[in-house]
C-alpha positions as CSV (number, residue, x, y, z in Angstrom):
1,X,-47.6,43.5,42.8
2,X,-47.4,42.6,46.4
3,X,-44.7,40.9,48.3
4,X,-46.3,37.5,48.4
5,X,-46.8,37.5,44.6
6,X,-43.0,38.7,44.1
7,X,-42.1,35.4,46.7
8,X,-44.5,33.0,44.5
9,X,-42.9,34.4,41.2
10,X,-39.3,33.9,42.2
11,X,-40.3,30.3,43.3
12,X,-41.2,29.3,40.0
13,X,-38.3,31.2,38.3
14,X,-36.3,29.5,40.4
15,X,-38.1,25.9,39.4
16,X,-37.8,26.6,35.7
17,X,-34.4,27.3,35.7
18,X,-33.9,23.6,37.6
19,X,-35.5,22.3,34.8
20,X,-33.9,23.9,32.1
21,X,-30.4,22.9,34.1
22,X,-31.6,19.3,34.1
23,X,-32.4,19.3,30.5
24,X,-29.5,20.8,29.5
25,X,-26.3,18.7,30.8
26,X,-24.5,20.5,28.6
27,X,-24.6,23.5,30.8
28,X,-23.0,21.8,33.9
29,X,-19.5,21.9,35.4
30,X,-17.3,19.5,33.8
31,X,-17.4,16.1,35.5
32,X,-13.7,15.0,36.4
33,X,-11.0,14.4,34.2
34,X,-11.1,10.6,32.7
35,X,-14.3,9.7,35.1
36,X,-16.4,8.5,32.0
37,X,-13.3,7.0,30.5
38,X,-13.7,3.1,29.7
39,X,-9.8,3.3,30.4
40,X,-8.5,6.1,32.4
41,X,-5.4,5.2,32.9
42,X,-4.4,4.2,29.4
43,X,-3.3,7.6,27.9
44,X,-0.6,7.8,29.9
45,X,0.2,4.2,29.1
46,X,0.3,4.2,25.2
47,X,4.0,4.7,24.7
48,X,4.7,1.8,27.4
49,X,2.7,-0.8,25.3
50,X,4.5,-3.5,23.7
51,X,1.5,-6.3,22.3
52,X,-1.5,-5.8,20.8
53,X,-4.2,-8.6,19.9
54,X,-7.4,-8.2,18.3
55,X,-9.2,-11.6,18.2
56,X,-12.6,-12.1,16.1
57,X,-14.4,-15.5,14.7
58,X,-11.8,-15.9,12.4
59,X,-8.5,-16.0,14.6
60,X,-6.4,-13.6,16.5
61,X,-3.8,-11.2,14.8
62,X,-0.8,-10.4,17.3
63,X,1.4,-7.1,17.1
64,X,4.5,-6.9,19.0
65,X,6.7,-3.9,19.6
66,X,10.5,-5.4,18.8
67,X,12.8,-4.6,22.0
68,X,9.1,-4.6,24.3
69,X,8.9,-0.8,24.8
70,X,10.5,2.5,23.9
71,X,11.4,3.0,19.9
72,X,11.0,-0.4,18.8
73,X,9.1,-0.6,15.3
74,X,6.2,-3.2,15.8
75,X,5.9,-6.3,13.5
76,X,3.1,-9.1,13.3
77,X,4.4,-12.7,13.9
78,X,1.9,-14.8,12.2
79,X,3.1,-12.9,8.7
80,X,6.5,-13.6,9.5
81,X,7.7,-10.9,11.7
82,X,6.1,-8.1,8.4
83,X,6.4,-4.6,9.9
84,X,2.3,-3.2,11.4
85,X,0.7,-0.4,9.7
86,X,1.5,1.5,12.6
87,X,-0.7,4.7,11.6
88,X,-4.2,1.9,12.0
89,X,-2.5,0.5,15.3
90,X,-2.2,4.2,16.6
91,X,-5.7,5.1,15.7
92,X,-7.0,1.4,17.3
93,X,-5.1,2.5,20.3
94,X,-6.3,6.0,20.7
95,X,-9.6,5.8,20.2
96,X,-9.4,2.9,22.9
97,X,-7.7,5.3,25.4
98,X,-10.3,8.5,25.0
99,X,-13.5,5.9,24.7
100,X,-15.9,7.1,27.2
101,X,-18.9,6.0,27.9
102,X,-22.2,7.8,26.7
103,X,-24.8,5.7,27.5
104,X,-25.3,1.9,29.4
105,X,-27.4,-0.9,27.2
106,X,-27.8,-4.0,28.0
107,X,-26.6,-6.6,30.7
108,X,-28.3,-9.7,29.8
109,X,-25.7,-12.0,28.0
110,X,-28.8,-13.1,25.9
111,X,-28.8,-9.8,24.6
112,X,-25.2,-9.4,23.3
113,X,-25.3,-10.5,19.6
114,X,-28.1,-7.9,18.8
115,X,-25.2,-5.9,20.0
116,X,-22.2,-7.3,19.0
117,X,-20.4,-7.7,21.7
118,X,-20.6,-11.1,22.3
119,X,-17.2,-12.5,23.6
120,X,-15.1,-14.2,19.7
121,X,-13.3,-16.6,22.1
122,X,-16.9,-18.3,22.7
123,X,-18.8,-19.9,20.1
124,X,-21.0,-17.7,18.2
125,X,-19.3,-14.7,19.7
126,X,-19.3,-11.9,17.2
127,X,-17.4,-8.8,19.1
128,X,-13.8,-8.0,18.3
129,X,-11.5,-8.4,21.5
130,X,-9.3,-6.1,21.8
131,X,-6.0,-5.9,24.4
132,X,-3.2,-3.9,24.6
133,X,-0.3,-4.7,27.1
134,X,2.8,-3.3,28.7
135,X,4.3,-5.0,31.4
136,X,1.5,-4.8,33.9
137,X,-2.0,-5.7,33.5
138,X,-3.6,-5.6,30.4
139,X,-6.5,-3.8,29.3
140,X,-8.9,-5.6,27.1
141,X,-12.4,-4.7,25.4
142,X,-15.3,-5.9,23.2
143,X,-15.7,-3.8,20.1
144,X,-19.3,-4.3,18.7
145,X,-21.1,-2.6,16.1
146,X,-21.1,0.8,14.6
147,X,-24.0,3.3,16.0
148,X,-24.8,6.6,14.6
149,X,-21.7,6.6,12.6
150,X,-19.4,7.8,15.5
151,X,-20.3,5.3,18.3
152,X,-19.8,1.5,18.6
153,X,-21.2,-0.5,21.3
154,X,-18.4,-2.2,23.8
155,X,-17.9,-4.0,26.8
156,X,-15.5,-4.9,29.3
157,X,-15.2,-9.0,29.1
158,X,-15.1,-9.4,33.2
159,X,-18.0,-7.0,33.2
160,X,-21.8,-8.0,32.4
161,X,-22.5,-4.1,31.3
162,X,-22.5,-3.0,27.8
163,X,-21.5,0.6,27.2
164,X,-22.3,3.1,23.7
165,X,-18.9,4.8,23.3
166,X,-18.1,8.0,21.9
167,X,-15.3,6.3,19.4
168,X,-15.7,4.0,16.3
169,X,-12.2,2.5,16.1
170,X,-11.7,1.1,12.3
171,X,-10.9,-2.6,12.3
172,X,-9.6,-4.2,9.0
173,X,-11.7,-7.0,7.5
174,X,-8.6,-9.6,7.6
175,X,-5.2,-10.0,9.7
176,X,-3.4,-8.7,6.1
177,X,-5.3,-5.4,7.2
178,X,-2.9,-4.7,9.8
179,X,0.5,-5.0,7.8
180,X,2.4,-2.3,6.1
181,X,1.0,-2.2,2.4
182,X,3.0,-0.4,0.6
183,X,6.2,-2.3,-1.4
184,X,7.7,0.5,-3.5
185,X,6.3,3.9,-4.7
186,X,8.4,5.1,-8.0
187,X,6.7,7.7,-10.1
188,X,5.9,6.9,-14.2
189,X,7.4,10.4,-14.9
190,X,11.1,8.8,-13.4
191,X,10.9,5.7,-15.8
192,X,13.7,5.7,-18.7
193,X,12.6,1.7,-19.6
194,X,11.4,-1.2,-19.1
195,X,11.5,-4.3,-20.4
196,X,9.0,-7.6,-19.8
197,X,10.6,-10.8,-20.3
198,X,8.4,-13.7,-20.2
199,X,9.2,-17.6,-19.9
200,X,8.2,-18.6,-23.2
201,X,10.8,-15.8,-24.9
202,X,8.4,-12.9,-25.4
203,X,9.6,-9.6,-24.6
204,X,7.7,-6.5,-24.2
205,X,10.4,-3.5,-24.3
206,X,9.6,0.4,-23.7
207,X,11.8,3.2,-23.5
208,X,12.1,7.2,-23.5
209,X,14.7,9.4,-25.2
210,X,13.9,12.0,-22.4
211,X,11.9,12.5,-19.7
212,X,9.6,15.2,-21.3
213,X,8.1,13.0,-23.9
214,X,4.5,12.3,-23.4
215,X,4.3,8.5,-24.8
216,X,6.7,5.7,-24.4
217,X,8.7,3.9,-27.3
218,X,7.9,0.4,-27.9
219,X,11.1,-1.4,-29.6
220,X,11.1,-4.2,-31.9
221,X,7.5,-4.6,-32.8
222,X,6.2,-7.3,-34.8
223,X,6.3,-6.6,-38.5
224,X,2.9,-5.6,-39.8
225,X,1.9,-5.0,-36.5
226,X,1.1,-1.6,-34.8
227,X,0.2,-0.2,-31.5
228,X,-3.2,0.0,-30.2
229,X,-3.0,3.7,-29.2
230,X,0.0,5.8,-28.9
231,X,-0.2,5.9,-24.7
232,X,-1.0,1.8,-24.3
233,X,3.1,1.4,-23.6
234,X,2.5,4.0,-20.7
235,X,0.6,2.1,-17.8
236,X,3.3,-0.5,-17.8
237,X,5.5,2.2,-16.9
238,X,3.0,2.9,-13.5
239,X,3.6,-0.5,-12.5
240,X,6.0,0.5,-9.6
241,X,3.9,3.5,-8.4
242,X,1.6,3.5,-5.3
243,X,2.6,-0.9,-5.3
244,X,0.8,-2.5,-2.6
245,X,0.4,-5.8,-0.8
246,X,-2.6,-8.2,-0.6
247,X,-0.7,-10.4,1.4
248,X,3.1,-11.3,2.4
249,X,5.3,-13.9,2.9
250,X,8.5,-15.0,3.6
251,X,10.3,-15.6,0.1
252,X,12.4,-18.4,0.5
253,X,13.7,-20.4,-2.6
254,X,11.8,-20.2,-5.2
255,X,9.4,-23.5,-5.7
256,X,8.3,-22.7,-9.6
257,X,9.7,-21.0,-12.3
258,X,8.9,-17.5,-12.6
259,X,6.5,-16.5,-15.3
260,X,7.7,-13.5,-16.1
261,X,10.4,-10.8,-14.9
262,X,10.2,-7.1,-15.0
263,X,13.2,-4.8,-15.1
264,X,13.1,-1.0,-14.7
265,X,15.3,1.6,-14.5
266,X,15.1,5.2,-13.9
267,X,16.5,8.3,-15.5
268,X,18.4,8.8,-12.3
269,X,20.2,5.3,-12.4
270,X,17.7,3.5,-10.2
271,X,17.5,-0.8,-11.3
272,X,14.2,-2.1,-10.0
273,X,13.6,-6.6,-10.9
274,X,10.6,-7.7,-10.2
275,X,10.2,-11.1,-10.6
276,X,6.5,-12.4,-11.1
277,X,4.9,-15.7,-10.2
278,X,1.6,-17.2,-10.9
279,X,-0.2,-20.0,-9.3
280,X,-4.0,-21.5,-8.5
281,X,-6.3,-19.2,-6.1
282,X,-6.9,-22.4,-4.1
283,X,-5.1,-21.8,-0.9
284,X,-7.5,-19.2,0.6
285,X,-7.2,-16.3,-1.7
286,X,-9.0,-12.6,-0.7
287,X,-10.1,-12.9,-3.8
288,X,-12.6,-15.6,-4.8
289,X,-13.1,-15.0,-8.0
290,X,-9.6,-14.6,-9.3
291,X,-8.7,-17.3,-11.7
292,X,-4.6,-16.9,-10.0
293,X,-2.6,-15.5,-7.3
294,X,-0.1,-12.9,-8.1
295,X,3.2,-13.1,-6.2
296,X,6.3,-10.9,-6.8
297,X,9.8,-10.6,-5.1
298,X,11.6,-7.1,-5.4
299,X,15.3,-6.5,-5.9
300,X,16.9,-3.0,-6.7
301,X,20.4,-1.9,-7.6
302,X,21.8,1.4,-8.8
303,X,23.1,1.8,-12.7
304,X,25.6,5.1,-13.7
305,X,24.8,4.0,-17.1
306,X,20.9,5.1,-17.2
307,X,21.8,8.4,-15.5
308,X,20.3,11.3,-16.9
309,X,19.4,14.8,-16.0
310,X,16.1,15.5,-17.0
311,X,12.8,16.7,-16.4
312,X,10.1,14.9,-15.2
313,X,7.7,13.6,-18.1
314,X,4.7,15.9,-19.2
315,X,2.4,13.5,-20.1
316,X,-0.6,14.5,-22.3
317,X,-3.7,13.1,-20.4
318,X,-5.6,12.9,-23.7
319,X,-3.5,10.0,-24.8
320,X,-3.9,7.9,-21.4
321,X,-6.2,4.8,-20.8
322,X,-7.4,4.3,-17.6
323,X,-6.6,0.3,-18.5
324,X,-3.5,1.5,-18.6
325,X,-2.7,3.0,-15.4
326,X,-4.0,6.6,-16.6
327,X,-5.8,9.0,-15.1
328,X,-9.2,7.2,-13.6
329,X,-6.8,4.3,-11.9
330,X,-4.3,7.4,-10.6
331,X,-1.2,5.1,-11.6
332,X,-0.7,6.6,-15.0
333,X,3.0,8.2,-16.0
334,X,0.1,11.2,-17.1
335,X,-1.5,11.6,-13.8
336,X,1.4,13.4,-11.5
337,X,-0.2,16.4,-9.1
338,X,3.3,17.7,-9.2
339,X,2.9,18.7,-13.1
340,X,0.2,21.0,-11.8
341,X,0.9,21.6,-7.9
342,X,3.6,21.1,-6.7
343,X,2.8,20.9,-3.6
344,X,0.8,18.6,-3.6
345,X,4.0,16.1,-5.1
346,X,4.8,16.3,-1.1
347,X,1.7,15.1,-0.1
348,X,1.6,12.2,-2.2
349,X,3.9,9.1,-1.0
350,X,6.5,8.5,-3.5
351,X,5.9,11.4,-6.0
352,X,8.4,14.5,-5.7
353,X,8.2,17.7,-5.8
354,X,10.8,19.0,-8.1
355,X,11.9,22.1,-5.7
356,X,13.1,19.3,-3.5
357,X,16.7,17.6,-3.7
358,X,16.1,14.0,-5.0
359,X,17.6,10.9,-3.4
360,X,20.8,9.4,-4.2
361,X,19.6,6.4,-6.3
362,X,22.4,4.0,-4.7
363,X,20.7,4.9,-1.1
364,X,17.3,4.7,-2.3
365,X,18.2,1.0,-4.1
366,X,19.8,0.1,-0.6
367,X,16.5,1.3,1.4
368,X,14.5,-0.6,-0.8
369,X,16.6,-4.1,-0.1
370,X,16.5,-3.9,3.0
371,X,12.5,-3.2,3.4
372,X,11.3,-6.0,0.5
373,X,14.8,-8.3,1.0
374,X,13.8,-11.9,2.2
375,X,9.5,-11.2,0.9
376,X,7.2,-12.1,-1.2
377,X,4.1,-10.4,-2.0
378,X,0.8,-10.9,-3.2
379,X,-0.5,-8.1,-5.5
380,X,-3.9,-7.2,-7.0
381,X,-4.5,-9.0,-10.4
382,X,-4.6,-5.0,-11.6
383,X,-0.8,-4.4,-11.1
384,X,0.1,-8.0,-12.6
385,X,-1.5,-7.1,-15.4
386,X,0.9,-3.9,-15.8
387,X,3.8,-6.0,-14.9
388,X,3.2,-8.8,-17.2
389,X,1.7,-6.8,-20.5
390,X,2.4,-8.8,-23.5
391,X,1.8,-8.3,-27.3
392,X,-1.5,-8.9,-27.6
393,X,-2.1,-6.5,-24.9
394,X,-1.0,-3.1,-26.7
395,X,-0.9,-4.5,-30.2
396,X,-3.5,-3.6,-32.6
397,X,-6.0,-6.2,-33.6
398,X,-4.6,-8.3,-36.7
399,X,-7.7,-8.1,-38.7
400,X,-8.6,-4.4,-37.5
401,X,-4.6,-3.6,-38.8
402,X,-5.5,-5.3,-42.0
């Protein structure tokens, strides 16, 4: 090969291996820090943020940081002042501050509901606005819709430039999305008794001798009567476990009656009263095709006379029904991961790992009070159900007993 063919040759290597660069961005020197960032600045920012709105058709839902910045727990005002689920606000906020952009779409404002990124604060818009404040100028942006599973489409509202991002922020379906769901988190396997009182006299009492029995003991049934199955009693005892909110409100005095009250107590001395009120699903309900609304208040108080010391319950999952709270609804006194990991107890909100030292009832009644004190909360018609079981409801059929 002669020199002239070894110059031609390298040319060309040279050529293809600027092509295969260009094809492969991926091989290139890192561009700046932040320079693709929708918000460069804002990671630096995050702890300095003290309001949060996200606006969509439907309305605007505000969180504010109490005290403006610093340690302040952040609460939604139109609920009230009701603590934020501050583990989705994070999330919101994170994914806002590493968005970057991957690829520019369109700029005609025609174009933006094929998008979604049409401003909400204009008629037909159908983004989700999005701003997050400290004390200077806030930072705002139009979340649009999903792409490829990881990406949304955004857009800056001063800017006529729509962006694919590299994040897909969650946003719940309603403002009751954003509040702190759970009420109170108490294990079947710590429940001694309950009893159900009802307004019209009926009461529905349960009770165990000791923790390790697998079924509950229904007292003072109906003569001629008999249980359905020996475990029906148990799912009323999973009433309090994993409890969570539709909606909240501030309680107030009562305006009805309530239709039934539900009092627990714990081997260790915890009191739980939950006090139950029905009424008409007329006034905007979640749920459409509920016949009712579901509204409870909470109050807790400490008892030396229930104390025991005990093991937790081993349940036999055999003798669960998922109707009531067993193993396929997860709410079951028969359905504890800690029975058969207990690590896994630790993992699980409310449910204890027995290596670990258990709270003083007194301080957990008095931490309860002071996070459901002065609320009432709407609950799925599931849990009522569990709070307001009657006889019917775990009694044998007349004619089947017969």
């Amino acid at each position: 090969m002669n020199a002239r063919s070894v110059k031609v040759l390298a040319v060309v290597v040279i050529v293809l291996l600027g092509l295969l660069f260009a094809l492969n961005p991926g091989n290139r020197d890192e561009s700046p820090e932040g320079s693709d960032l929708m918000f460069p600045a804002l990671k630096t920012r995050l702890n300095d943020l003290s309001l949060v709105t996200v606006t969509d058709a439907d309305g605007t839902i505000t969180m504010n940081r109490e005290g403006g910045t610093g340690d302040g727990r952040w609460i939604v005002p139109e609920h009230g002042g009701y603590p934020a689920d501050t583990v989705k606000l994070r999330q919101l906020l994170l994914a806002l501050a590493n968005a970057a952009r991957v690829e520019q779409k369109t700029s005609d404002p025609e174009l933006y509901e094929r998008l979604g990124v049409a401003d909400p604060r204009e008629d037909g818009g159908n983004g989700v606005l999005v701003t997050a404040a400290a004390n200077d100028e806030p930072i705002s942006l139009i979340l649009g819709d999903s792409a490829q599973g990881e990406f949304r489409y955004a857009r800056i509202p001063e800017q006529v430039e729509s962006w694919l991002i590299d994040q897909n922020p969650q946003i719940p379906e309603d403002s009751g999305g954003w509040l702190l769901s759970d009420i109170v988190n108490i294990d079947a396997s710590r429940i001694q008794s309950a009893a159900i009182r009802h307004s019209d006299g009926e009461v529905v009492s349960i009770r165990k001798e000791a923790a390790r029995q697998s079924n509950f003991e229904v007292e003072n049934i109906p003569e001629g009567r008999e249980l359905s199955y020996p475990s029906v009693a148990n799912g009323i005892a999973g009433a309090l476990s994993n409890l969570t909110l539709e909606a909240v409100r501030a309680a107030g005095a009562p305006d009805q009656e309530a239709s039934a009250t539900a009092e627990f107590a714990t081997f260790d001395g915890l009191e739980v009263r939950v006090s139950i009120f029905s009424q008409d699903a007329g006034d905007g309900s979640a749920d459409e095709d509920a016949d009712e609304q579901h509204w409870i208040t909470l109050e807790a108080s400490v008892s030396e006379a229930n104390k025991q010391d005990d093991e937790p319950a081993e349940t036999d999952p055999a003798n669960s029904d998922p109707a009531d709270g067993g193993p396929a609804e997860d709410d079951s006194a028969g359905d504890n991961p800690a029975e058969n990991d207990p690590g896994a107890a630790a993992e699980t909100a409310g449910e204890r790992d027995p290596t670990e030292e258990k709270d003083d009832p007194a301080d957990e009644a008095a931490a309860i009070n002071q996070r459901v004190g002065g609320w009432a909360y709407r609950i799925s018609t599931y849990k009522a159900d569990q709070l307001t079981r009657r006889w019917e409801d775990i009694l044998r059929d007349e004619s089947e007993a017969s």
